[in-house]
C-alpha positions in Angstrom: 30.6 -22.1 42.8 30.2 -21.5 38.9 30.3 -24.4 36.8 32.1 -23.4 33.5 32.5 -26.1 30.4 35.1 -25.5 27.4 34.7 -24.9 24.8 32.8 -22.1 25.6 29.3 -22.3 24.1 28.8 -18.6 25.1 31.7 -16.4 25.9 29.1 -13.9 27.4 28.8 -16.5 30.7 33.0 -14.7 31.4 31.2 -11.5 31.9 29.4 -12.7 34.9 32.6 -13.8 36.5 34.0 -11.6 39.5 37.4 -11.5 41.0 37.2 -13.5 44.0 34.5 -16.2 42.6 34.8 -19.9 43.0 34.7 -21.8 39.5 35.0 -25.4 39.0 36.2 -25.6 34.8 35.5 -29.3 32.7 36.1 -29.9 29.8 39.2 -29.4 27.0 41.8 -26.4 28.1 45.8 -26.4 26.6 48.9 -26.0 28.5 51.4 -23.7 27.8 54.5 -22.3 29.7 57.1 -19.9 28.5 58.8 -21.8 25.8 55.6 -23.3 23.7 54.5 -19.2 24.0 57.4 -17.7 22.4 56.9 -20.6 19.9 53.3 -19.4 19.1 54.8 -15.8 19.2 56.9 -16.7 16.8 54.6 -18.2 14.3 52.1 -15.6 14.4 55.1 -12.8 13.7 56.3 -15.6 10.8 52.0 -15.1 9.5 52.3 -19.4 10.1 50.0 -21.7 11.0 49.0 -22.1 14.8 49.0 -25.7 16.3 45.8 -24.9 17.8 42.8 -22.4 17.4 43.0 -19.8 19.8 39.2 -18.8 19.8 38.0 -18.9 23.1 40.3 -21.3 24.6 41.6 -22.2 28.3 45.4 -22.1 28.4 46.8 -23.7 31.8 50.8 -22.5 32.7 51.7 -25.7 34.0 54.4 -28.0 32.8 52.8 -31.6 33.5 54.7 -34.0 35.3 55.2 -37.5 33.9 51.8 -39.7 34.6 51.9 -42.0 37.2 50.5 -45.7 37.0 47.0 -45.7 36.1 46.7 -41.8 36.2 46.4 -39.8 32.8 48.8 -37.0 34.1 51.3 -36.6 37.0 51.4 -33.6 39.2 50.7 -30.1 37.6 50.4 -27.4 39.6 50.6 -23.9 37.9 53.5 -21.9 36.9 54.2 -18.2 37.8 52.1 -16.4 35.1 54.4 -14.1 35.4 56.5 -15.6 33.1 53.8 -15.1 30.2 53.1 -11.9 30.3 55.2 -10.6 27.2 52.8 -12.9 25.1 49.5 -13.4 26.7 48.4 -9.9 25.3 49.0 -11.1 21.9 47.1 -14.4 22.6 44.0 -12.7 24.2 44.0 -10.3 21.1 43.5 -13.4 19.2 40.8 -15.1 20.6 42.4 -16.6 24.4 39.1 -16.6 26.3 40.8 -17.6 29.7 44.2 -18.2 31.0 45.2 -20.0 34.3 48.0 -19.8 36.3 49.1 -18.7 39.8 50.5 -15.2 40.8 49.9 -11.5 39.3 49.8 -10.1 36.1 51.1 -6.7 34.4 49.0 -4.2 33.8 49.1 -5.2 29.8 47.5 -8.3 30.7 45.1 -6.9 32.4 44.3 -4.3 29.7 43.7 -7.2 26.9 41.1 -8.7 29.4 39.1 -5.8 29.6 39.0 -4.9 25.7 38.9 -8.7 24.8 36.7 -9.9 27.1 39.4 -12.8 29.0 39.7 -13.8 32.2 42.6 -14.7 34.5 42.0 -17.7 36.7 44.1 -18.7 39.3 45.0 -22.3 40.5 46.2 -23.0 44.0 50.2 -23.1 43.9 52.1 -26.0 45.5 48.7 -28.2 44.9 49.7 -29.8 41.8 48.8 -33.4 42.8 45.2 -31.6 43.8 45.1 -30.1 40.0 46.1 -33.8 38.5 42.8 -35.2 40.3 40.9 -33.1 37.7 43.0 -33.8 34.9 40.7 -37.0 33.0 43.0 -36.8 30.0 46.1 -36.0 28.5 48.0 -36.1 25.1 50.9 -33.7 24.0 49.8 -32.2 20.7 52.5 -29.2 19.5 56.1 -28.8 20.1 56.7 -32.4 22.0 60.7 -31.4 21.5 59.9 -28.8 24.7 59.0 -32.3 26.7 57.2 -31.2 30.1 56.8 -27.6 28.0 55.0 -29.1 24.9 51.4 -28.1 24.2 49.6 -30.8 25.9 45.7 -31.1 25.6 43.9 -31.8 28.5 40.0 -33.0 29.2 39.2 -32.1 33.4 36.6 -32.4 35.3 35.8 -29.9 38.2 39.0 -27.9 38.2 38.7 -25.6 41.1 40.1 -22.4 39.9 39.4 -18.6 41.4 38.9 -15.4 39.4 41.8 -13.5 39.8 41.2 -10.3 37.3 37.9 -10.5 35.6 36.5 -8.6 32.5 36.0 -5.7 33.5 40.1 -5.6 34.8 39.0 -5.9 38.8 42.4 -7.7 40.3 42.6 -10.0 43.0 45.6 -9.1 43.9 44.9 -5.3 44.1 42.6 -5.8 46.3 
């Protein structure tokens, strides 16, 4: 298993990543589903300000569920990436380091990781109370009108995650 901490200290450390490997991920990553991308989309073809930096960042496609009692997050498994493949291009182009999701990507997605340097990790679908266990912290900070959809920041600890296209655009699911 790889132990991987955001934010990245070294972006280099994604180039030794290879479809297939095991990483646990700590630290601060974003969600985002479809509706908070076309948002950022829409700001960056406006030339407007971005809610958050988007240098070498972890975005998670989950929509978080409402926190339980004494829990900083309720369940939040990953969405079909599927979903953000019109935008994640864009996002990599500007600095997206890793993005996180469950299911396979188009090929444009998996050309921007191989000129940009980003990685596509997936998370175990239908385990969404497994991925809350990692979740330490959470706080909606962009778009809270999209409610579950907002921008949420999260802090985790040992999010087990597999490399599902790498740098170098090897694809899990290709395989």
């Amino acid at each position: 298993m790889i132990k991987i901490e955001f934010p990245l200290n070294d972006r280099d450390v994604l180039k030794t990543l290879k479809t297939g490997d095991t990483v646990l991920l700590s630290g601060t990553i974003y969600t985002a589903r479809d509706a908070a991308h076309k948002k950022l989309i829409n700001l960056i073809n406006e030339n407007k300000p971005l809610p958050i930096d988007l240098k070498d960042i972890a975005i998670y496609y989950t929509g978080p569920c409402p926190k339980k009692e004494n829990m900083p997050i309720g369940s939040c498994g990953p969405t079909t990436s599927g979903r953000m493949d019109a935008y994640a291009p864009t996002l990599i182009q500007l600095g997206q380091a890793v993005m996180i999701g469950k299911g396979e990507r188009d090929q444009n997605v998996i050309d921007a990781c191989k000129k940009y340097g980003a990685v596509y990790l997936a998370a175990a679908g239908g385990a969404g109370a497994l991925m809350a266990q990692s979740v330490k912290e959470c706080k909606v900070i962009a778009f809270p009108e999209l409610l579950s959809e907002a921008i949420h920041l999260l802090k985790v600890e040992n999010m087990p995650l597999t490399v599902a296209i790498d740098t170098s655009g090897n694809d899990i699911y290709k395989r």
